[in-house]
TITORPA-978173 format. One line per field, with one value per residue: residue number from 1; residue in three letters; x, y, z of N, C-alpha, C, O in turn. Coordinates in steps of 0.02 Angstrom, whole numbers. Layout:
! residues N
voti: c(NUM,...);
kolfi: c(ALA,...);
n.xx: c(X,...);
n.yy: c(Y,...);
n.zz: c(Z,...);
ca.xx: c(X,...);
ca.yy: c(Y,...);
ca.zz: c(Z,...);
c.xx: c(X,...);
c.yy: c(Y,...);
c.zz: c(Z,...);
o.xx: c(X,...);
o.yy: c(Y,...);
o.zz: c(Z,...);
END
This chain:
! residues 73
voti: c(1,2,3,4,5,6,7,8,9,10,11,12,13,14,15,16,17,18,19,20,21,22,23,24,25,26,27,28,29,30,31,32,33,34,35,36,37,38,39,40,41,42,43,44,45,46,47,48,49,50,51,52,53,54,55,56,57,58,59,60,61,62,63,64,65,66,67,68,69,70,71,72,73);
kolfi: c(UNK,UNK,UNK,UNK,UNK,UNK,UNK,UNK,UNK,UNK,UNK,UNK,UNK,UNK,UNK,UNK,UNK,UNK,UNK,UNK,UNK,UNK,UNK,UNK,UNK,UNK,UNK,UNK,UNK,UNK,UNK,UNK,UNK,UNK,UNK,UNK,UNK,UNK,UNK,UNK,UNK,UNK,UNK,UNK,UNK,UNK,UNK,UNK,UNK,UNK,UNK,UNK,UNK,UNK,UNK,UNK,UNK,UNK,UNK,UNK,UNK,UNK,UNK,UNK,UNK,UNK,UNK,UNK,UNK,UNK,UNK,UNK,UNK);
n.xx: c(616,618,612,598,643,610,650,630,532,433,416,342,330,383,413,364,404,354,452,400,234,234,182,83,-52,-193,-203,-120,-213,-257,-136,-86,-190,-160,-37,-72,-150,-48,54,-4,-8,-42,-70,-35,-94,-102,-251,-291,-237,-162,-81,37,-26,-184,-350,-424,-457,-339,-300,-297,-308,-266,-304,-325,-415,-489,-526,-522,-530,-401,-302,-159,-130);
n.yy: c(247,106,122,40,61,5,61,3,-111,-187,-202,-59,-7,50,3,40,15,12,-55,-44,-22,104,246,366,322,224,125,26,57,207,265,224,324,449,456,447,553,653,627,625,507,335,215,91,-29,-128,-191,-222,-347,-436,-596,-703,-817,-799,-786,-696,-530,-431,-322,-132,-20,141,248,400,462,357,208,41,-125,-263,-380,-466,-546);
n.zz: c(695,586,413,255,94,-77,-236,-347,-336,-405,-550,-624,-503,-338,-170,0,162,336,479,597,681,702,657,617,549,529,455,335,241,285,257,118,78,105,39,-87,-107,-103,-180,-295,-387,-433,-303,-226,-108,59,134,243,375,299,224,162,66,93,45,-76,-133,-45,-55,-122,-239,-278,-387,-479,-373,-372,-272,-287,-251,-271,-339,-342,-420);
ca.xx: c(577,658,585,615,596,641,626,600,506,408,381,320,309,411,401,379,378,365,466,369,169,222,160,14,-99,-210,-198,-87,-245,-240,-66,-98,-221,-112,33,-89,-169,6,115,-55,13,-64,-25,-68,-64,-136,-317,-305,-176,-136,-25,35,-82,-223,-380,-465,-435,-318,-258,-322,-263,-313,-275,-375,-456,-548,-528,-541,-522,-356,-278,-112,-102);
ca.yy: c(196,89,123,-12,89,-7,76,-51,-181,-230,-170,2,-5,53,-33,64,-23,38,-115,-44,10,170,265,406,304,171,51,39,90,260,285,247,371,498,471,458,619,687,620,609,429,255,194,14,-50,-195,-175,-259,-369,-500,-626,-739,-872,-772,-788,-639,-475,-408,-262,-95,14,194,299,448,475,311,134,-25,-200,-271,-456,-457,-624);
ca.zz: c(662,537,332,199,34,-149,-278,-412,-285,-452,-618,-609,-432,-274,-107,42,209,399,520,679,687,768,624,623,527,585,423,277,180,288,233,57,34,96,-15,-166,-127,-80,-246,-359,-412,-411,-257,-197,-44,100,144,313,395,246,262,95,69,121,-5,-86,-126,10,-86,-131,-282,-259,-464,-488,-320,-331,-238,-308,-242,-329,-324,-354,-467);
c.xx: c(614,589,629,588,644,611,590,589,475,358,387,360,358,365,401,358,405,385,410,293,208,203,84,-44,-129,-212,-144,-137,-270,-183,-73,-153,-205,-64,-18,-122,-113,52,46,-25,-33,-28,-81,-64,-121,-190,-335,-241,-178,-73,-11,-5,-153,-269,-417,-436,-394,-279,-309,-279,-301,-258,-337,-433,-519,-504,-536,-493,-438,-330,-218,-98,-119);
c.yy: c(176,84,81,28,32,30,53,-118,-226,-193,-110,11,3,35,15,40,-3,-29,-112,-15,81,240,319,383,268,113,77,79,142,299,282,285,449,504,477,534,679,700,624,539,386,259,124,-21,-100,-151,-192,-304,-416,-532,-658,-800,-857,-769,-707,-574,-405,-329,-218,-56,87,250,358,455,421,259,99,-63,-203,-338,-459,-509,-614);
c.zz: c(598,485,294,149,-25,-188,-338,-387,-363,-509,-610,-550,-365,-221,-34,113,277,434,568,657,728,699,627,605,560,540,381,243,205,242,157,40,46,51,-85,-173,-109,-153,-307,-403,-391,-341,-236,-126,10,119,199,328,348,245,182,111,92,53,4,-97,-62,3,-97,-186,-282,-346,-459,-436,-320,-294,-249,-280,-296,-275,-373,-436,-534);
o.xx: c(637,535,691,527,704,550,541,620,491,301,441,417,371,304,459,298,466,342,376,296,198,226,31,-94,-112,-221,-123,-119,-318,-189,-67,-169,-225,-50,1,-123,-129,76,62,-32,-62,22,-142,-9,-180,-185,-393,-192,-218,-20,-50,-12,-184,-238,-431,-384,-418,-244,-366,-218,-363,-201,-391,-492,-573,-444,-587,-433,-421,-332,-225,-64,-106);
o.yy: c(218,58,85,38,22,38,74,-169,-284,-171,-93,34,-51,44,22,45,2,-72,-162,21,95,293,291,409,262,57,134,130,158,348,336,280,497,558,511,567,738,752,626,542,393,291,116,-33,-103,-90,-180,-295,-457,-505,-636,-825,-906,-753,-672,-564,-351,-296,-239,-58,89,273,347,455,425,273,87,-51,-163,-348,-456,-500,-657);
o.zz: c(561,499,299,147,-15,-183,-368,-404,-375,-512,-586,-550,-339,-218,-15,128,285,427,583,607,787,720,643,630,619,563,384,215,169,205,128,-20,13,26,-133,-225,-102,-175,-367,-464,-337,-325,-235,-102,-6,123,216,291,372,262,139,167,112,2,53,-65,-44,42,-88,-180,-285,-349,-433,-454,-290,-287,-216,-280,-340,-215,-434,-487,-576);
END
């Protein structure tokens, strides 16, 4: 399975991106709440399939074992 990681995708923030679904999870926002309770970091990540141009909060930011909504802009 091909991984896309940057490190400095933006700001803070590393990029970590699976090419193929073949992955254990069943969303991104499985996967990020493993790595946040894995690294104890922020971690941010898609909330559903979002595309650009897509209205509304399509993000999730998971700090300190909560969940909030987040809009990138």
């Amino acid at each position: 399975m091909e991984v896309l990681y940057t490190a400095e995708s933006n700001k803070n923030f590393a990029s970590l991106w699976f090419k193929e679904n073949k992955t254990p999870w069943n969303s991104d926002l499985d996967c990020g709440r493993v790595l946040h309770e894995a690294l104890g970091n922020e971690v941010r990540c898609s909330n559903s399939a979002w595309q650009e141009g897509d209205e509304g909060p399509a993000w999730t930011k998971l700090i300190r074992g909560i969940e909030k909504d987040l809009d990138w802009d």
